[in-house]
BAVONU-975728 format. One record per residue (C-alpha): residue number from 1; residue in three letters; chain; x, y, z. Coordinates in Angstrom, 1 decimal, padded with zeros to 4 digits. Layout:
N
<r NUM,ala,A,<X,Y,Z>>
...
***
This chain:
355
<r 1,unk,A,<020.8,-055.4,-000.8>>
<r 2,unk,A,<018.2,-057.0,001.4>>
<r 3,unk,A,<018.1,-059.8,004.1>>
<r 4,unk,A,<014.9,-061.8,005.5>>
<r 5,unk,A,<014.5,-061.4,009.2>>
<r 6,unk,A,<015.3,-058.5,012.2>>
<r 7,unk,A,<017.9,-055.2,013.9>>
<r 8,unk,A,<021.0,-050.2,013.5>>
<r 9,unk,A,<021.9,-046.0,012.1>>
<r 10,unk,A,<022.7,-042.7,010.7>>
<r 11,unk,A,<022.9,-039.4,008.7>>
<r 12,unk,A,<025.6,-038.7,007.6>>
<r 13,unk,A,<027.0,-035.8,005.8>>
<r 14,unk,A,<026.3,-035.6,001.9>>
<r 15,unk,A,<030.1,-037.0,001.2>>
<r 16,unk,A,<028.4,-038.8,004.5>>
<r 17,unk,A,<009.3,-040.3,010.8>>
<r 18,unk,A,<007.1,-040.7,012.8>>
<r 19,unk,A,<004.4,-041.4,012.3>>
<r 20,unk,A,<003.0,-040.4,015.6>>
<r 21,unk,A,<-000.4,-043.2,015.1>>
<r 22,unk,A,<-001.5,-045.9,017.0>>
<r 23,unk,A,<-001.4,-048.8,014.5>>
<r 24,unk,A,<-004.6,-048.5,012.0>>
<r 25,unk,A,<-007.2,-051.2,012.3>>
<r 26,unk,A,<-007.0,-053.2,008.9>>
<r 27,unk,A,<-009.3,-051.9,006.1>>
<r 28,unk,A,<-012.2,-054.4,004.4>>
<r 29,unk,A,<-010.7,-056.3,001.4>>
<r 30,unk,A,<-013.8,-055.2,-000.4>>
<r 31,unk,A,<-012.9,-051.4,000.3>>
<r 32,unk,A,<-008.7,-051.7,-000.3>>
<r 33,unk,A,<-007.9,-050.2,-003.5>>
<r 34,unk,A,<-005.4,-051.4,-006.0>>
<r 35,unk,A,<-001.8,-051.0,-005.1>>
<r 36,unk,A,<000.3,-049.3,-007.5>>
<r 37,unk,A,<003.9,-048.4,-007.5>>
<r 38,unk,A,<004.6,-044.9,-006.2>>
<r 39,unk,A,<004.5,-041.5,-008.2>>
<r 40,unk,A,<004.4,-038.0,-007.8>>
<r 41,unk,A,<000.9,-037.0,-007.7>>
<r 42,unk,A,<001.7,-032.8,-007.1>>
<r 43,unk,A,<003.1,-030.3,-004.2>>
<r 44,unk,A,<000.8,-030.0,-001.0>>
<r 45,unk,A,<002.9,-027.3,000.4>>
<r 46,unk,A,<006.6,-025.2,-000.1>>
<r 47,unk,A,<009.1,-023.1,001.6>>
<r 48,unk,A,<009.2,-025.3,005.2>>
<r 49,unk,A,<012.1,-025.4,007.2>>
<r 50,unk,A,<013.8,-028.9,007.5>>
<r 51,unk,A,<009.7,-031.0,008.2>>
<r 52,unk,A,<010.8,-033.5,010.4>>
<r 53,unk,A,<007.6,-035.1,011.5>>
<r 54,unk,A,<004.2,-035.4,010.0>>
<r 55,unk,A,<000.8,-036.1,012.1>>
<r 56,unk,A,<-002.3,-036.2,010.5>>
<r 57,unk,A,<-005.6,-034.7,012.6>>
<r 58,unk,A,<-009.1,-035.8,012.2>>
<r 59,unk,A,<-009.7,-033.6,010.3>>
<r 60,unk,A,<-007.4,-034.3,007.6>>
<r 61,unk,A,<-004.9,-031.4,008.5>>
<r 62,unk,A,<-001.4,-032.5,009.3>>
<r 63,unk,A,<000.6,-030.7,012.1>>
<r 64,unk,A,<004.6,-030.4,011.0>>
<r 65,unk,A,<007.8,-030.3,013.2>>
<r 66,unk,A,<010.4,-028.1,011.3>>
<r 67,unk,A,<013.4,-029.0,012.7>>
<r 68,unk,A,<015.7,-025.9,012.9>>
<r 69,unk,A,<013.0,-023.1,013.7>>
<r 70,unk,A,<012.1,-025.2,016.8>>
<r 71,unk,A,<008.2,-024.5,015.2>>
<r 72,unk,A,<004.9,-026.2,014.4>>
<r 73,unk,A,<002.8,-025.3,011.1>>
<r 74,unk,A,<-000.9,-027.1,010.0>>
<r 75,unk,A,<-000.6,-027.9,006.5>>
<r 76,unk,A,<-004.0,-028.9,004.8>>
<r 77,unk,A,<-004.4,-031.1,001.8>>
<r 78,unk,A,<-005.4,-027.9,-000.5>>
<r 79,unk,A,<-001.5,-026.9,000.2>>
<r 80,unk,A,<-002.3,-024.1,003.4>>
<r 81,unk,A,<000.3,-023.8,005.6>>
<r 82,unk,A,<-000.7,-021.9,009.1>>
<r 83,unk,A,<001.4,-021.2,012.0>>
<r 84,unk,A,<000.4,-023.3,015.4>>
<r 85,unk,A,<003.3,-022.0,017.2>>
<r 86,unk,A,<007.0,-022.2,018.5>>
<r 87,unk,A,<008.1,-024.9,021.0>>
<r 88,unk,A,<009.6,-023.5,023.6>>
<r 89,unk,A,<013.4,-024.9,025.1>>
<r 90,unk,A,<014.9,-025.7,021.6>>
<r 91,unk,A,<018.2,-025.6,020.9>>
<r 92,unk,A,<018.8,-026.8,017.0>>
<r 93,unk,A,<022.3,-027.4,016.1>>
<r 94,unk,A,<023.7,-030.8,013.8>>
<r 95,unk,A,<020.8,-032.8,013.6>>
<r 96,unk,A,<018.4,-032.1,016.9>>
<r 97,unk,A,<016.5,-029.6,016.8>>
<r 98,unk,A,<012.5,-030.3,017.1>>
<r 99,unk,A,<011.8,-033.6,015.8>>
<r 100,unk,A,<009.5,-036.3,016.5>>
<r 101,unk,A,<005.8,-035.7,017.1>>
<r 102,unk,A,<003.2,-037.7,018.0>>
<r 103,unk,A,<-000.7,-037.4,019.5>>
<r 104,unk,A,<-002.5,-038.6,022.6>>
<r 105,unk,A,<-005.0,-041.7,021.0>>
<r 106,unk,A,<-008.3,-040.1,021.4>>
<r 107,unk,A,<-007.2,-036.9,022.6>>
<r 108,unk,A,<-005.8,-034.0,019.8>>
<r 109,unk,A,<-005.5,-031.5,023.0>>
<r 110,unk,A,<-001.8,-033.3,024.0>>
<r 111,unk,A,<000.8,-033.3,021.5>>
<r 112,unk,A,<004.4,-035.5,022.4>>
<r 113,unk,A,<007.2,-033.7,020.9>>
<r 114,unk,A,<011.1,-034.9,020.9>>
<r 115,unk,A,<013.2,-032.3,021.1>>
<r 116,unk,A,<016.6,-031.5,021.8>>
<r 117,unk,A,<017.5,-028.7,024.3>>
<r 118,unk,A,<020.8,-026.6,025.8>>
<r 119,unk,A,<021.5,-029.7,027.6>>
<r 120,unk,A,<019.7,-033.2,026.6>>
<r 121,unk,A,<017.5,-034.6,024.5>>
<r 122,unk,A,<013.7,-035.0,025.7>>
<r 123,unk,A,<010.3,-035.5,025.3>>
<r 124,unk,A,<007.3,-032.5,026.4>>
<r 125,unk,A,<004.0,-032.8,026.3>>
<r 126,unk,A,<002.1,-029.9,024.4>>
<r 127,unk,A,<-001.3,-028.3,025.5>>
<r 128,unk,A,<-003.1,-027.7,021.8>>
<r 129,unk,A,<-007.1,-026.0,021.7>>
<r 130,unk,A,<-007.0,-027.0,017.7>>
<r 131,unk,A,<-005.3,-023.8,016.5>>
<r 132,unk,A,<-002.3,-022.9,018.6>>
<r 133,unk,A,<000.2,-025.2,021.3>>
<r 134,unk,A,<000.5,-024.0,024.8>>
<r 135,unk,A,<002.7,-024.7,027.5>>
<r 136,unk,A,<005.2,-027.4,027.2>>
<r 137,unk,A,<005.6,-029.9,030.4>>
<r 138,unk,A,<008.7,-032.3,029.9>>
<r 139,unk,A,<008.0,-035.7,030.8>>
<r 140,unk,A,<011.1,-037.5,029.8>>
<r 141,unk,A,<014.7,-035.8,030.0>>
<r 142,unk,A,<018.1,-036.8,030.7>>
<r 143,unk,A,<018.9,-038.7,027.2>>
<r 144,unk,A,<022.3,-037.5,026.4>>
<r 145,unk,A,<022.6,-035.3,023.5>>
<r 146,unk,A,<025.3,-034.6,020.6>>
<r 147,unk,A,<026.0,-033.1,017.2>>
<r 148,unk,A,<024.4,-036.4,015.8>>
<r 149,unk,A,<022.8,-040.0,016.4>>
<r 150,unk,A,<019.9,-038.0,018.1>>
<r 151,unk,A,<016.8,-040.5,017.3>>
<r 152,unk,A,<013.7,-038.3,017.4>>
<r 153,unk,A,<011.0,-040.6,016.4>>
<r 154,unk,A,<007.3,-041.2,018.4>>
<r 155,unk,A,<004.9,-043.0,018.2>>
<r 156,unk,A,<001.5,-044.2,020.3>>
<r 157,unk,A,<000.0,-048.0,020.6>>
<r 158,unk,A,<-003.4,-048.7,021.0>>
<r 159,unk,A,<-003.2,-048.4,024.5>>
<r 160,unk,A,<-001.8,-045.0,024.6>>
<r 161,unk,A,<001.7,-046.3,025.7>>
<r 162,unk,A,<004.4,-044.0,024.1>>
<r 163,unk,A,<007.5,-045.5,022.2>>
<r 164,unk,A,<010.7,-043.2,021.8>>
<r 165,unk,A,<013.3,-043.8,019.7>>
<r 166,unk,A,<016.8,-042.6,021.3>>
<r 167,unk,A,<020.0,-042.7,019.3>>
<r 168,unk,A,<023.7,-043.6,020.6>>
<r 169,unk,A,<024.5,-039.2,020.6>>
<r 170,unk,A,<027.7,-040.9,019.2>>
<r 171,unk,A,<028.5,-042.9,022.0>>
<r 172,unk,A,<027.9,-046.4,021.0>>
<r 173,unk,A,<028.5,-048.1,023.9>>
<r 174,unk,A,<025.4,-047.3,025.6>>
<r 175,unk,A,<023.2,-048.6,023.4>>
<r 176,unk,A,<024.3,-052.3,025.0>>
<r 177,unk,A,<023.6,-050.5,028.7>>
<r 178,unk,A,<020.2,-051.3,030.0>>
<r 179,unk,A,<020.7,-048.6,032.5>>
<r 180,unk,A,<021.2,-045.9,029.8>>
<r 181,unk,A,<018.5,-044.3,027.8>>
<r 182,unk,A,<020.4,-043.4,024.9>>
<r 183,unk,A,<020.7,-046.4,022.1>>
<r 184,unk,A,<017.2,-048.0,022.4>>
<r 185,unk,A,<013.5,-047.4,022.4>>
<r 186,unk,A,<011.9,-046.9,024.9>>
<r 187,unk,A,<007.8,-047.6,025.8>>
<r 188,unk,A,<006.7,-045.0,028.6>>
<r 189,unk,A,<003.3,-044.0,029.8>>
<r 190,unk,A,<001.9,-040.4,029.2>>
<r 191,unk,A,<003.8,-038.8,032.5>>
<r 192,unk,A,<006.7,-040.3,031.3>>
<r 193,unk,A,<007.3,-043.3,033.6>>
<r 194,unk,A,<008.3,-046.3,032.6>>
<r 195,unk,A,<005.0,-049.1,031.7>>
<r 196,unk,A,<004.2,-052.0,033.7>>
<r 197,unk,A,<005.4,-055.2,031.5>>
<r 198,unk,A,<008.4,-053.4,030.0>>
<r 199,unk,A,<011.2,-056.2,029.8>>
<r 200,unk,A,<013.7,-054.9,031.8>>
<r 201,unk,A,<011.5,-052.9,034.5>>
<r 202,unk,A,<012.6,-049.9,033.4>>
<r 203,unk,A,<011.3,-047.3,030.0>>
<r 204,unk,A,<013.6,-049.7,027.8>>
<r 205,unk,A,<011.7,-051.9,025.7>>
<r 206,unk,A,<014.9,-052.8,023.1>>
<r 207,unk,A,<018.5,-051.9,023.0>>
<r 208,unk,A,<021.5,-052.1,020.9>>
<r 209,unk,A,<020.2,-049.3,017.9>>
<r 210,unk,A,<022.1,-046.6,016.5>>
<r 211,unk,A,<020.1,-043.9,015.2>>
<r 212,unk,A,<016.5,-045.0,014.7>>
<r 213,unk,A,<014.3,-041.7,013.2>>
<r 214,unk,A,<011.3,-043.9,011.8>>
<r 215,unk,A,<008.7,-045.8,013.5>>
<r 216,unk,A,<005.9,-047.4,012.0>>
<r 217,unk,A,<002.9,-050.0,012.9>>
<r 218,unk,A,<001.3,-052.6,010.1>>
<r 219,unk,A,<-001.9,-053.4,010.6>>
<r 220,unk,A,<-001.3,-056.4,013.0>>
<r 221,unk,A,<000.0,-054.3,015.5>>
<r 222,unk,A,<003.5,-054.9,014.7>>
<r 223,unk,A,<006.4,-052.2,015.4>>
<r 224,unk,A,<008.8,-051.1,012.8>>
<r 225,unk,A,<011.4,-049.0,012.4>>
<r 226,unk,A,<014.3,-047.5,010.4>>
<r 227,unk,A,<017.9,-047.1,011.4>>
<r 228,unk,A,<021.0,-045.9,010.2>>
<r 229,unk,A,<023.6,-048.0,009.7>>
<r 230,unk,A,<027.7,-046.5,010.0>>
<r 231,unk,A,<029.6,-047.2,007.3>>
<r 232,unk,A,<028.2,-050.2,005.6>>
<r 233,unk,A,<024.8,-051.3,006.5>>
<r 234,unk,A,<020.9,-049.3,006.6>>
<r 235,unk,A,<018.3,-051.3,008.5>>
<r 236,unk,A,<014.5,-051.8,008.8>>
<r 237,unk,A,<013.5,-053.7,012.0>>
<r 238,unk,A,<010.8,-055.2,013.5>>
<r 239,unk,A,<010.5,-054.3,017.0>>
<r 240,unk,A,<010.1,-057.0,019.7>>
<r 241,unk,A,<010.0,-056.9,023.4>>
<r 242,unk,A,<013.3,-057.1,024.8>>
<r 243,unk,A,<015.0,-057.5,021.4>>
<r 244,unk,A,<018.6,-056.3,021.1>>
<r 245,unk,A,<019.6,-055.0,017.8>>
<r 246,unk,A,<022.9,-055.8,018.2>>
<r 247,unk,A,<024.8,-052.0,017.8>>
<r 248,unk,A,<027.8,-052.0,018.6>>
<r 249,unk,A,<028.6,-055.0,018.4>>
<r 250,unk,A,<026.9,-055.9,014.6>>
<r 251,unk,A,<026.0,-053.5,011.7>>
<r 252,unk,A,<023.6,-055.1,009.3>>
<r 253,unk,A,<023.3,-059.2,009.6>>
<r 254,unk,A,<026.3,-059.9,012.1>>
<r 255,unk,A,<025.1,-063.9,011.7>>
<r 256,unk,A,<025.2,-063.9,016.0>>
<r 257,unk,A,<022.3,-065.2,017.2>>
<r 258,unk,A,<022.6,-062.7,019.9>>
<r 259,unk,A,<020.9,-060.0,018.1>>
<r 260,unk,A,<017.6,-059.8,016.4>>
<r 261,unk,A,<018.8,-059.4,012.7>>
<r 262,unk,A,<017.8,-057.2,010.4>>
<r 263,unk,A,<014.1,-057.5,008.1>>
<r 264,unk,A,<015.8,-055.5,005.3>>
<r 265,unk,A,<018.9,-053.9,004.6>>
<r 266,unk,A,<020.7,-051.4,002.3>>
<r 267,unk,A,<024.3,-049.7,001.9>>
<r 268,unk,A,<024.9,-046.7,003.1>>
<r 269,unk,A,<025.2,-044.4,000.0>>
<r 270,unk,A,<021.8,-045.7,-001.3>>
<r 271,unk,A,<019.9,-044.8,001.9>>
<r 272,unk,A,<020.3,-043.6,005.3>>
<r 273,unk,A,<016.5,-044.1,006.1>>
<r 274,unk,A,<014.8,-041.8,007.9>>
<r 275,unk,A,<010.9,-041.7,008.1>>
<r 276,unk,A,<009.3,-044.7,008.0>>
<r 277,unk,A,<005.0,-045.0,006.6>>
<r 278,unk,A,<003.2,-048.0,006.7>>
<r 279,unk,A,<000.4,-048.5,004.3>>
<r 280,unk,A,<-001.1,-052.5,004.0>>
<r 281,unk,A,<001.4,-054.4,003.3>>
<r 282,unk,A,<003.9,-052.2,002.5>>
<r 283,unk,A,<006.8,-050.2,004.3>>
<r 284,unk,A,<007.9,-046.7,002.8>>
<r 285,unk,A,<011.3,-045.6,003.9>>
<r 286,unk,A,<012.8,-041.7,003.2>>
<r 287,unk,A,<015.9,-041.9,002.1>>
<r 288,unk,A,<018.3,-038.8,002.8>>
<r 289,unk,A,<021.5,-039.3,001.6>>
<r 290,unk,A,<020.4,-041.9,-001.0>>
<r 291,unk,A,<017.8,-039.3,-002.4>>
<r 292,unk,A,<014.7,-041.5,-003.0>>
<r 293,unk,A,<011.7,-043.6,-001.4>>
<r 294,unk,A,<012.1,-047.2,-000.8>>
<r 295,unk,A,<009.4,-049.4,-000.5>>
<r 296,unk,A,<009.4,-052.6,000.9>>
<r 297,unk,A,<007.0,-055.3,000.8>>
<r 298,unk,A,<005.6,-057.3,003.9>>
<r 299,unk,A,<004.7,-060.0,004.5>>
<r 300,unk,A,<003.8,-060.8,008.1>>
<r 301,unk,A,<006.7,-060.4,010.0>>
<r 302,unk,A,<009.3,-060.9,007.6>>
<r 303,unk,A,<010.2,-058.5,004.5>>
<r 304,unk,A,<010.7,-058.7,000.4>>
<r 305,unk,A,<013.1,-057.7,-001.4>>
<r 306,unk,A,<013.1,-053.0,-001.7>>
<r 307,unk,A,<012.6,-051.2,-004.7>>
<r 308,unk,A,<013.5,-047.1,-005.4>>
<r 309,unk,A,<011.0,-044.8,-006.6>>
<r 310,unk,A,<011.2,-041.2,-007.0>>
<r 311,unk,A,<015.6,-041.4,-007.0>>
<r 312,unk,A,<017.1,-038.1,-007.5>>
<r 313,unk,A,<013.8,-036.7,-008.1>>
<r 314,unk,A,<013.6,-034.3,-005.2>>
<r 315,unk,A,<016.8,-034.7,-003.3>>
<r 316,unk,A,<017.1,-035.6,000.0>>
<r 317,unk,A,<014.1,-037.0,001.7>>
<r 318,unk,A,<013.1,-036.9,005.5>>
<r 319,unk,A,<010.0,-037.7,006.5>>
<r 320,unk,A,<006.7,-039.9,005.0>>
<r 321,unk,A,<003.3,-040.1,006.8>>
<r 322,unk,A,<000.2,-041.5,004.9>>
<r 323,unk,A,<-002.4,-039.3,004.0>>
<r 324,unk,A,<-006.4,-039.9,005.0>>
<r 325,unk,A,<-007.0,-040.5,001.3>>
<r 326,unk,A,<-004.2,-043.3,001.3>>
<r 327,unk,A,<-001.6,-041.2,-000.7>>
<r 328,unk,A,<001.8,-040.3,001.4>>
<r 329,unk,A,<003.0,-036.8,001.8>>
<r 330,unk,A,<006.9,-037.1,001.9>>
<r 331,unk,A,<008.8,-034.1,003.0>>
<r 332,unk,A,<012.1,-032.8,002.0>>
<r 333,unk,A,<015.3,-032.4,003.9>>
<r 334,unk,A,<017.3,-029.8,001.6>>
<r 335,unk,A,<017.6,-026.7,003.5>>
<r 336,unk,A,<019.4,-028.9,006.6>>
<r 337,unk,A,<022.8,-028.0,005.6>>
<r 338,unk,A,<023.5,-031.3,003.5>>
<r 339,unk,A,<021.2,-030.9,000.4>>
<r 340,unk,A,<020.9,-028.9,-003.1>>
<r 341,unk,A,<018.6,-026.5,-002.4>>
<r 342,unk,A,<015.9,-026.3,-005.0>>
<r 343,unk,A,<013.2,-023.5,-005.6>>
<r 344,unk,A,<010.8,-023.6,-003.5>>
<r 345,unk,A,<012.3,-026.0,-000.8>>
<r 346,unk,A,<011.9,-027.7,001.9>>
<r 347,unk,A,<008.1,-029.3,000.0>>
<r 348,unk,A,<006.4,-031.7,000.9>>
<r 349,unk,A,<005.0,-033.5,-001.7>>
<r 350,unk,A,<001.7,-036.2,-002.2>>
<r 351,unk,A,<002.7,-039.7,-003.6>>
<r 352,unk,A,<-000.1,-041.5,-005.2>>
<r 353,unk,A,<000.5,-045.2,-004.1>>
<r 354,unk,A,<-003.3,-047.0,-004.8>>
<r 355,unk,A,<-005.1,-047.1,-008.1>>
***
């Protein structure tokens, strides 16, 4: 079920996250509290429409895509859910819709959001005064769109450079195309252009993924992410500079030392990994079609051996973010067309994870 190393995704149909943070600066040993394994700690909010992404503010409210209404709610810790407004330009359908989200390092005024539209798939920039979004610029457009395979996830470095995850829109062959966007992620500056350094000189900082909808820092600064595999094989990567994750070519550990392989792995049926949280030293994957949270253990650059929590508990699960108090919130994916809907659906709910 697992493999040491590092490299691609999907969802598929039930017979089938973005954390939008720079990476954390590591907390004082003295003030970490005691890991514990993850459990349900209580609902922070119901009745949301497929929450894609989830971006905690300073204040400890977190802003939440819903993917199929194309809208943005607050949602604070005492379970308030308050409208910040519709994105303009949306066109939902399959699996786009409004997705990723992420915000400007030391500026809550400019949102990133990853959307997909009539025509493409792209990423706008948001003007937000703290209560509602304003206009929406696009920055980045032209990735090709499709009823799947549509990435969605963002996520800031400490520098401010943006990294967006593009999927194949179901045609594999350009994720080994350096000239394509589609199939990699890409590391662009806040107007969209592509960042001086970038391997390739152009917005492509790796290639060869399927369908990455999770990106995550650890507390060194490296890049994770989560990918859906096709018919055998889930992934968690680590992100490096010019890395090529091997799709189409390899699914899982092809064994070709072309490819960065793969930190973890799984089977289809027991994950299809979504959002991806990073807390210490452990990774926290949402699993949809697999129905539970993964966590992983890490341990520099290389990853242990996952274990399920929460399986069946809640259904299908979409996104994870963690929490200013160090708990996760991890929101459903039920009312997408794929799930049991339960009362009170889509949640999100709080997972206690420290002592």
């Amino acid at each position: 079920m697992w493999l040491a190393g590092c490299r691609g995704g999907e969802e598929s149909a039930r017979p089938r996250g973005s954390t939008g943070a720079p990476p954390p600066s590591p907390p004082s040993s003295a003030a970490t509290p005691e890991p514990i394994d993850p459990r349900l700690d209580g609902t922070v909010a119901t009745g949301l429409n497929v929450p894609w992404a989830i971006v905690f503010l300073a204040d400890g409210t977190a802003l939440v895509t819903q993917r199929d209404d194309a809208s943005i709610v607050r949602v604070a810790p005492d379970g308030r859910v308050t409208p910040v407004g519709d994105v303009p330009g949306v066109a939902p359908g399959g699996e786009g819709g409004l997705q990723g989200l992420a915000v400007a390092p030391g500026d809550e005024s400019a949102l990133f959001a990853y959307l997909t539209g009539p025509d493409d798939n792209r990423v706008v920039r948001l003007d937000f005064d703290g209560e509602r979004i304003g206009r929406a610029e696009p920055i980045l457009t032209g990735m090709a769109k499709a009823f799947n395979h549509q990435g969605g996830a963002l996520t800031f470095d400490r520098q401010g450079h943006l990294f967006v995850a593009v999927g194949d829109a179901a045609r594999a062959e350009t994720a080994q195309d350096r000239d394509s966007l589609n199939g990699k992620i890409l590391r662009i500056d806040q107007e969209g252009r592509a960042v001086d350094g970038n391997p390739f000189g152009n917005r492509v900082w790796s290639l060869g993924h399927r369908n990455v909808e999770g990106l995550a820092w650890d507390g060194s600064g490296r890049l994770w992410a989560s990918e859906f595999g096709d018919q055998r094989t889930d992934e968690l990567n680590r992100i490096v500079k010019g890395g090529n994750y091997g799709w189409p070519q390899v699914e899982g550990d092809g064994g070709d030392d072309r490819f960065v392989r793969p930190a973890a792995t799984w089977s289809t049926q027991e994950a299809s990994p979504a959002g991806l949280a990073i807390s210490g030293d452990r990774a926290f994957l949402a699993a949809l079609r697999g129905e539970r949270l993964w966590q992983v253990p890490l341990d520099g650059a290389q990853a242990g051996r996952p274990r399920a929590f929460l399986t069946g508990e809640l259904g299908r699960l979409r996104s994870v973010a963690v929490a200013p108090d160090g708990s996760l919130w991890v929101g459903t994916s039920n009312t997408d067309g794929r799930g049991q809907v339960r009362r009170g659906d889509d949640r999100i709910v709080r997972v206690a994870i420290s002592a």
